[in-house]
N, C-alpha and C positions, 0 to 999 in steps of 0.2 A: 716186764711190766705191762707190755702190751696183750699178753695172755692173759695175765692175768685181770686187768679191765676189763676183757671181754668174758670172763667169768661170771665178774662181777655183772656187766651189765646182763649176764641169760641169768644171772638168780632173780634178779631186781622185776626182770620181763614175766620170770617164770610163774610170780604171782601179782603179774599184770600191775606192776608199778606203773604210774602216771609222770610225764613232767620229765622224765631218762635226760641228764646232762652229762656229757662227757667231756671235762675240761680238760687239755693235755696240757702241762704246764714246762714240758720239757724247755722249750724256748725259755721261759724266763728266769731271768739274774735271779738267783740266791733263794729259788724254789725249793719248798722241804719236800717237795713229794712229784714224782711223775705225770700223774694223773689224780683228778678230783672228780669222783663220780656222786652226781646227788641223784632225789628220784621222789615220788611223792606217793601217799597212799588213802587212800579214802576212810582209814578207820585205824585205832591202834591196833585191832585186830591184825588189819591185813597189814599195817608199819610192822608188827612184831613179825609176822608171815614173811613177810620178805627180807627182812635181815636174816631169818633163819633161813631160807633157801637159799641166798649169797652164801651165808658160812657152809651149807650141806656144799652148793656147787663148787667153791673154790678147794673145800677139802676134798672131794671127790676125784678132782684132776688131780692136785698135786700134794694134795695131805700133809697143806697148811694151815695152820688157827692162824685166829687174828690173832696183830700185836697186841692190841688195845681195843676196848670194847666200849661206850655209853651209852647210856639211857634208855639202855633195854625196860629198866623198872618202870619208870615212865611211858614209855611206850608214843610220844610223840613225835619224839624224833631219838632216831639212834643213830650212834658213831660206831664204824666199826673200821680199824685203820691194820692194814696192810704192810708189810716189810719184806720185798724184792729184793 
């Protein structure tokens, strides 16, 4: 899990995301998830931009897709969720 956050966070950097949060959740009671990584972006352009270099980076190492994927259409904000 921890590799793979730090994928996540070089796609996020790789198209100069703003704002990089790395919440590790391991500590807490009845957490669905590892780690919580958010990140910000100046335009949907560069929001679409950087969820695509997370998915190219994380598949690149270890030639995983995401579980689950949103609001790529939208292009505001996107989900893209991870299964370690």
């Amino acid at each position: 899990a921890e590799a793979l956050c730090r994928l996540v966070v070089n796609g996020m950097l790789e198209k100069k995301a703003t704002n990089v949060v790395v919440m590790d959740l391991r500590n807490v009671k009845n957490a669905i998830t590892d780690y919580f990584v958010i990140c910000s972006g100046n335009s949907d352009t560069q929001i679409d931009a950087i969820a695509t270099s997370v998915e190219e980076e994380v598949y690149k190492a270890n030639e995983i897709s995401a579980w689950h994927k949103e609001g790529k259409q939208n292009k505001e904000w996107i989900l893209i969720d991870y299964v370690d």
